[in-house]
N, C-alpha and C positions, 0 to 999 in steps of 0.2 A: 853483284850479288847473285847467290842462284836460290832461283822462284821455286816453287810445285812444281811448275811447266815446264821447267828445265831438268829438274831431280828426275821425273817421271819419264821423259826425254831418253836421261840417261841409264834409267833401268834398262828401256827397251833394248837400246843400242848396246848396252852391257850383256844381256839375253843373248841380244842376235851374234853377239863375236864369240861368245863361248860357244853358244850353238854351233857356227859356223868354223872353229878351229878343237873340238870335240875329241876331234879323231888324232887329232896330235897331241893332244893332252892325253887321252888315254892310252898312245904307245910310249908315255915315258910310264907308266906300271912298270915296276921292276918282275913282282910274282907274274911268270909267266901261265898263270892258271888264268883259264877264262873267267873274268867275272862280269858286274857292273860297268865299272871303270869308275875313275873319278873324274874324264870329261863328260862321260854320258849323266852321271849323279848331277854335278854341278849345273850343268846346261840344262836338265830337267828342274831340278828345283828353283834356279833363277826365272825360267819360263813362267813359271807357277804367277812368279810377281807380274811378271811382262804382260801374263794375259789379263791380272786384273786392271794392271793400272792402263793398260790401252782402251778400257772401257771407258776411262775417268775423261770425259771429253774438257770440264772445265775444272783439273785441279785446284784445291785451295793451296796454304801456304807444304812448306817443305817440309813439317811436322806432320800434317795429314797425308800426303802422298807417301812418308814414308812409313808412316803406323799402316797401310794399305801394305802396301811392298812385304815390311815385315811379317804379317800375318798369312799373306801367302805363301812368301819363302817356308816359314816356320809349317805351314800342312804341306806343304808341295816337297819337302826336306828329301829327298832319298839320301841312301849310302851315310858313312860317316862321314865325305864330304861335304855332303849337302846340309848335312844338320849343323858343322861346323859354320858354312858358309853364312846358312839361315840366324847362328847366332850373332854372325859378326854384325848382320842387318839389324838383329833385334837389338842389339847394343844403339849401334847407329841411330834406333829411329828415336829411343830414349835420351839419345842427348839432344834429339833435333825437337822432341814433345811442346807443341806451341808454339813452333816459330812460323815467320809467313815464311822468311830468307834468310838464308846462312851466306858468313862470308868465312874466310880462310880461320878464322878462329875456331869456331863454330864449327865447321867439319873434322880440324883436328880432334876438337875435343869429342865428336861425336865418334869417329874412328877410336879413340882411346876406349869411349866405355864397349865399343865393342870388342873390344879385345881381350879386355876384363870379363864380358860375359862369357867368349868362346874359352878363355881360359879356365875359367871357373867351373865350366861343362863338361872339362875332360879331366878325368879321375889322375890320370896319369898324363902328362902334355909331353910329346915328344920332340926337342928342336931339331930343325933342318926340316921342317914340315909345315902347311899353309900356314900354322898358329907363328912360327917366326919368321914367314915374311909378314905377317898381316902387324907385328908385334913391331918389330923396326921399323915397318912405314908411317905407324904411330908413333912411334918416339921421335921419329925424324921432323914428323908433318909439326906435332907438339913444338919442337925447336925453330922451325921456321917461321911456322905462322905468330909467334911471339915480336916477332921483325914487320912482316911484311904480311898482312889479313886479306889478302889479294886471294878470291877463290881457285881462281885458275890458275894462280901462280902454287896457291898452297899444295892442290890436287896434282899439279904437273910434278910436284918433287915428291909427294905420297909414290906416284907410279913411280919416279927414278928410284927413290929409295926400295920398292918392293922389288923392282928390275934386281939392284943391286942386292938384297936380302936373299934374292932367288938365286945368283950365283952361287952364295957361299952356302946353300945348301949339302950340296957335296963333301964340302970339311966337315959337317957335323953328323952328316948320318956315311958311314963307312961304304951299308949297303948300295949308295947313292955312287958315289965315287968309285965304285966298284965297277958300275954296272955305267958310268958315263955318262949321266941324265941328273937333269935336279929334279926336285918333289913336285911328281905332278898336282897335286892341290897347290902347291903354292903358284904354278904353273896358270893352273887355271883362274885362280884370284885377281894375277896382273894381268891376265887378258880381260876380267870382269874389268878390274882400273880402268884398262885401257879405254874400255867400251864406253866408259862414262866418258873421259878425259876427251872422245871425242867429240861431243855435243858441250862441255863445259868451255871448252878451250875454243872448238871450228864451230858449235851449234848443227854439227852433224852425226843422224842417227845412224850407225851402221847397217846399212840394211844384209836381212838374213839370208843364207844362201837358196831358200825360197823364193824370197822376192826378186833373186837375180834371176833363178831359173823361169822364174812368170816374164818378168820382162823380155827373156831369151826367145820365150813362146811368141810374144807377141810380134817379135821382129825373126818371126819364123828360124829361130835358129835353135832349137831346143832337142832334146834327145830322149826316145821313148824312154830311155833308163830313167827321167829325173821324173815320170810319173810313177815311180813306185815309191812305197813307205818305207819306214824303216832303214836298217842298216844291212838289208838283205844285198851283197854283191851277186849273187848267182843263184837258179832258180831252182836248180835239182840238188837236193842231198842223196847220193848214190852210194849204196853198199853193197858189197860182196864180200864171197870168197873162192878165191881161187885155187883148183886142187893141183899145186906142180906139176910139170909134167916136162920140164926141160932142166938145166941147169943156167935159167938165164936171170941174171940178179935184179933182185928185188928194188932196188935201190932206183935201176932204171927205169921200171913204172911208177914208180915216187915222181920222180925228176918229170916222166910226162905227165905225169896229173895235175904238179901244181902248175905246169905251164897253160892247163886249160881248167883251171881253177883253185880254190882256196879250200880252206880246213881241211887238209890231206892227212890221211892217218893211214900209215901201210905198215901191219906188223906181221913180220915174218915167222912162220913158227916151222918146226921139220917139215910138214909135207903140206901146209895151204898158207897160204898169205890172204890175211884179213885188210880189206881195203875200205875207205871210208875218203867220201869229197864231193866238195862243194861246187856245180859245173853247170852252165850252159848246155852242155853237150853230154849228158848219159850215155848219147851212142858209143862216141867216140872212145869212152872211156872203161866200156865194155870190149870192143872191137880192138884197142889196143892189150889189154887182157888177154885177153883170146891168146896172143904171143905167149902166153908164160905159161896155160894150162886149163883147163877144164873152169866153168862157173859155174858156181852153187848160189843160194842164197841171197838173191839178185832184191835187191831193195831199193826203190827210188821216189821217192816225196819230193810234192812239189811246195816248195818251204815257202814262196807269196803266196797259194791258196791257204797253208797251214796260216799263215799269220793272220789274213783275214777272219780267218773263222776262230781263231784265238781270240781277235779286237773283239769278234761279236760278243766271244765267251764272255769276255772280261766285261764288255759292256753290261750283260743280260745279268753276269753276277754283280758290278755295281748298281743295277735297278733293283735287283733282290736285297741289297743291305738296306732296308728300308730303316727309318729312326724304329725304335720300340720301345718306350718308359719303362725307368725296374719295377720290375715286379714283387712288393714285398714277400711272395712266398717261392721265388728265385733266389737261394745264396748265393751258388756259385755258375760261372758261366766261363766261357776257354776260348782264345781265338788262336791260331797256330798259322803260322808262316809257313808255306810248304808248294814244292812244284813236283809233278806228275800224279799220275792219276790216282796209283795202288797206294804213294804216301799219303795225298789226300783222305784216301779211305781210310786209311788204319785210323789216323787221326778222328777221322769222323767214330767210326765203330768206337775209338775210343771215349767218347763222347763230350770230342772239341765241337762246337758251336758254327766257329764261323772258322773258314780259312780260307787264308789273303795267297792267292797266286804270288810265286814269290821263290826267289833264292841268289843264287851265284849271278847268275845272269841279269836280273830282272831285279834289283831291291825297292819294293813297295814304300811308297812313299808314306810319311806320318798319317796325312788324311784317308789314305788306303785300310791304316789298321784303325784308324779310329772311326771310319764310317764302319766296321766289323765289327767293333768294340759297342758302337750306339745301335747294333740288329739284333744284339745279346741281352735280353732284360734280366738280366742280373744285378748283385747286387754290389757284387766285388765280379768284376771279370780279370782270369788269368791271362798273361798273354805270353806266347814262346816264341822269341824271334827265329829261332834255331839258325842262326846264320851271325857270324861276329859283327858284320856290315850292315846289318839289320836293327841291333838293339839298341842304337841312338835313337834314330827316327821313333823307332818302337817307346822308348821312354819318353819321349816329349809331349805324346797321348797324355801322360798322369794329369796333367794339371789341364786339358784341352777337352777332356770326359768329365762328362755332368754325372758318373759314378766312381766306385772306387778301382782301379787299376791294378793290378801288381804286374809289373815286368820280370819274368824268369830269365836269364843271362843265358839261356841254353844256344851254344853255337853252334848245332849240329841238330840234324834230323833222326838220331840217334838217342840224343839226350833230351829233346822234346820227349819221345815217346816213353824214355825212364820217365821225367817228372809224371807224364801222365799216368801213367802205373802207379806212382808214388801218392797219389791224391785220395785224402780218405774225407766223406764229403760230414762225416761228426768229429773233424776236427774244425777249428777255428782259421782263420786266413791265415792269419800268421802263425801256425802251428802248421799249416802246409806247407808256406812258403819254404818252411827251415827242410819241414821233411821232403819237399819235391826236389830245393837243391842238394841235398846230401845225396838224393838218388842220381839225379844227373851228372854231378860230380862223378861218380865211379864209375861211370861208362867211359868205355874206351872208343873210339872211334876213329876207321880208316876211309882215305876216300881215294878212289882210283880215275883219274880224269885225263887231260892229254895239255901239252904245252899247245898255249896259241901263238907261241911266237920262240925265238932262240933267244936264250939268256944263260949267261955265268951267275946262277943266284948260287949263293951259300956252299959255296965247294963244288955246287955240282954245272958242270958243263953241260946245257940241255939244249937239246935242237927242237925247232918244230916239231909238234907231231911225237912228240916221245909221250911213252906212259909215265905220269906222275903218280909216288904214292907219297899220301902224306899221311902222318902218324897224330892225329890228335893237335891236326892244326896244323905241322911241322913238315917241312916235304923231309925225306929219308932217304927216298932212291929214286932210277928212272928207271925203266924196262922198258921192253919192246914186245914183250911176251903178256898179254891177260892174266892167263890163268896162272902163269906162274908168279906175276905181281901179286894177284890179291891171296895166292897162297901165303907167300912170305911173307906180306903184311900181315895177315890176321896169326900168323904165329908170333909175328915182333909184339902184339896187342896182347893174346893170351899171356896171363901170371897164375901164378899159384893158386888162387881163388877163384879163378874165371868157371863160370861153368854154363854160361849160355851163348853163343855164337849168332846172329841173324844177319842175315845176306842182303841187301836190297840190291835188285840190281837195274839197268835205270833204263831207256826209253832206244839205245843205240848195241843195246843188246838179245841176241836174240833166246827163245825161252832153251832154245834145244844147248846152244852155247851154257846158258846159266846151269843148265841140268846138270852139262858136263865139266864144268868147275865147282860147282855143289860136291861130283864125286872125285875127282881129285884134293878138294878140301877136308872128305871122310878119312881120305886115306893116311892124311899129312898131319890129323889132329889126335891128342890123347879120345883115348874110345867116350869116358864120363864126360866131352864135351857136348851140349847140345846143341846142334845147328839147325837152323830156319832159313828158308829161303821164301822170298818174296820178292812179285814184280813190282818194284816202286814206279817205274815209268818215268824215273827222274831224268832231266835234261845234265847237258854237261860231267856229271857224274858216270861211268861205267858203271862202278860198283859204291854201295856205301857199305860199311863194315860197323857193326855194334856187338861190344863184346865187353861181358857181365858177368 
């Protein structure tokens, strides 16, 4: 039979293997745009449980350890996978509600209502995705344990069946088979299986690649590298540009930079090549420059200081979300999902409340907006995920706030800013809600970013390092040229009605560059269009494009 103390057992060791295999799970992403990832999601919101339930020194039965679990997955939720994954728990811990010990019955059926709940959660459920492997290894677990209520027998063919569910992901989604990989969510579920299956089966917890590198320490075998945070590989982020001065190709300072680092962006334009990478060695990667021509615009941050002082940020602003009760002469109140500085601000001038650090990169977790959502004494607080990846975790706030919620679907940092415009504070909630979606809906939005990696997505053949444009969500081209990408983008955006243009441009851009794609954008548009340019300071993004 498995106790509390074995369930809880197997959360940890579930935590520590996603944790520790992360990084493989998030290179089968097919979208080759930098984001979250769904091993970084998953491993973050499993954690959430791992670190309550390792407090629980003397578990009760497997009912109470997993209402524990579940309640942290569900605030700890990032990304859409994590909210999924959170629900497959929250299903789980409802079929286990009151027991001391399950045996192979009992977890089947407890895996079924979880499946039921993740299913039930997604508006639209796509197969060939974590929801059918998680789907088949219920059906399967359902069949067996009818036989044989043996736990570890049942949980052992759960995992075969998920193994085997996760094959045939490829036949069902096209994009999958295209690109040679199965769906990383369901990827990272059978390694969560797995992680249990280790302690259910051997009674051993996986320990995390933490705990290997402390033990490494101890037997002096251990490497400066493994005391830093994060997923930082190298410490300099390094930019310029270089003004030609030879006919020696561009291609060949690519090829040495990424050999002395990662995230290389080299875009060649008639007479400078814009360079961007991530290195150990700045010098080096100046001095080999020097080969090809004149440097200008020499920029170099050192990305572990930057992070530290981000942790502090983040900390200092979760001490500021302090609780606040409504206020009955507070209606309305605004929390807004948003990363760099200048977006930040707009949002605030516009008079959002609270705003959760947060985007592509970074997706804040449920308890993130909802301690935002409780520093708001309002009465109804609006909330904008502005991010597609964001408005799960975002939604499962509604019923976790001791006020009233509305969740706006805005996927863009563009269509936040319409809703916000859209908000007239003597109308009723729900006379907003209709008017802030009508206005967000009509916005057009482009966003200009760079491949993290080479993929055959959707027709297009993309290498590293290429400029992505994607059109309202859709990638559409690649370039290599800036100014020439976000030209052609924001005329594919412009229609017949458009009459306001606004440029954010983001944090790896410089103001004198923006100036001068600002005036090559005057040149290229109807005269009645109106354009704004602003420094959003946004990460990952070059450019954002909103267009009205």
């Amino acid at each position: 039979m498995i106790t509390g103390q074995i369930l809880r057992d197997a959360f940890i060791s579930a935590s520590n293997h996603i944790v520790n295999q992360k990084q493989q799970v998030d290179e089968l992403n097919v979208f080759p745009v930098p984001d979250g990832d769904t091993g970084t999601n998953m491993s973050m919101t499993i954690s959430a449980a791992a670190r309550e339930l390792s407090v629980m020194e003397h578990p009760g039965g497997v009912g109470e350890v997993a209402a524990v679990a579940s309640s942290a997955l569900l605030r700890g939720a990032r990304g859409n996978s994590g909210v999924i994954l959170s629900l497959l728990f929250r299903g789980i811990s409802k079929g286990l509600t009151g027991k001391k010990e399950a045996d192979g019955k009992d977890l089947a059926a407890a895996l079924a209502k979880g499946v039921q709940a993740a299913y039930k959660a997604v508006m639209k459920p796509t197969e060939g995705t974590i929801l059918t492997v998680a789907r088949m290894a219920a059906e399967h677990a359902d069949k067996v344990a009818a036989e044989n209520d043996d736990p570890v027998f049942v949980w052992n063919e759960i995992c075969t069946s998920a193994e085997d569910a996760l094959a045939q992901t490829p036949e069902m989604l096209p994009v999958l088979k295209k690109a040679g990989v199965v769906d990383a969510g369901g990827r990272g579920l059978v390694v969560i299986f797995e992680g249990m299956k280790s302690v259910f089966q051997d009674g051993v917890i996986i320990p995390s690649q933490e705990e290997k590198e402390a033990a490494s320490a101890k037997s002096g075998t251990s490497s400066a590298i493994g005391d830093y945070e994060g997923e930082i590989t190298h410490t300099y982020c390094t930019e310029f540009i270089v003004h030609k001065a030879n006919g020696n190709d561009p291609l060949a300072l690519r090829a040495y930079l990424e050999s002395i680092g990662d995230c290389v962006v080299v875009v060649d334009d008639d007479d400078i090549i814009k360079v961007h990478v991530h290195t150990d060695n700045p010098g080096k990667a100046l001095q080999h420059a020097l080969g090809f021509g004149m440097l200008a615009n020499i920029k170099i941050d050192n990305m572990r200081l930057q992070f530290e002082g981000k942790k502090a940020a983040a900390q200092k602003e979760q001490q500021e979300d302090t609780y606040l009760p409504v206020d009955p002469d507070t209606p309305y109140g605004f929390v807004a999902v948003a990363a760099g500085e200048g977006v930040s601000q707009l949002f605030t001038d516009l008079g959002v409340n609270k705003v959760v650090s947060g985007g592509q990169t970074m997706n804040p977790s449920t308890d993130d907006i909802l301690h935002a959502i409780h520093a708001v004494p309002a009465q109804c607080v609006f909330v904008l995920p502005n991010n597609k990846n964001i408005i799960m975790a975002a939604e499962q706030t509604i019923k976790l706030a001791d006020r009233k919620v509305i969740v706006l679907q805005t996927r863009s940092i563009p269509q936040g800013v319409a809703a916000m415009l859209a908000f007239d504070p003597d109308l009723t909630a729900q006379e907003n809600q209709l008017s802030m979606m009508k206005a967000y809906e009509k916005v057009g939005t482009g966003l200009i970013t760079f491949a993290a990696r080479d993929s055959d997505y959707d027709g297009h053949n993309i290498h590293k390092g290429d400029l992505l444009a994607m059109e309202n969500g859709k990638l559409t081209f690649t370039d290599r040229d800036l100014t020439r990408a976000v030209t052609k983008l924001t005329r594919a955006l412009i229609h017949r009605d458009s009459s306001f243009v606004t440029l954010f441009y983001g944090e790896d851009v410089a103001d004198e560059q923006a100036e001068e794609t600002l005036g090559v954008l005057k040149t290229k548009l109807p005269d009645d269009i109106e354009i704004t340019l602003i420094n959003g300071g946004q990460p990952v993004y070059y450019y954002m494009i909103s267009v009205e």
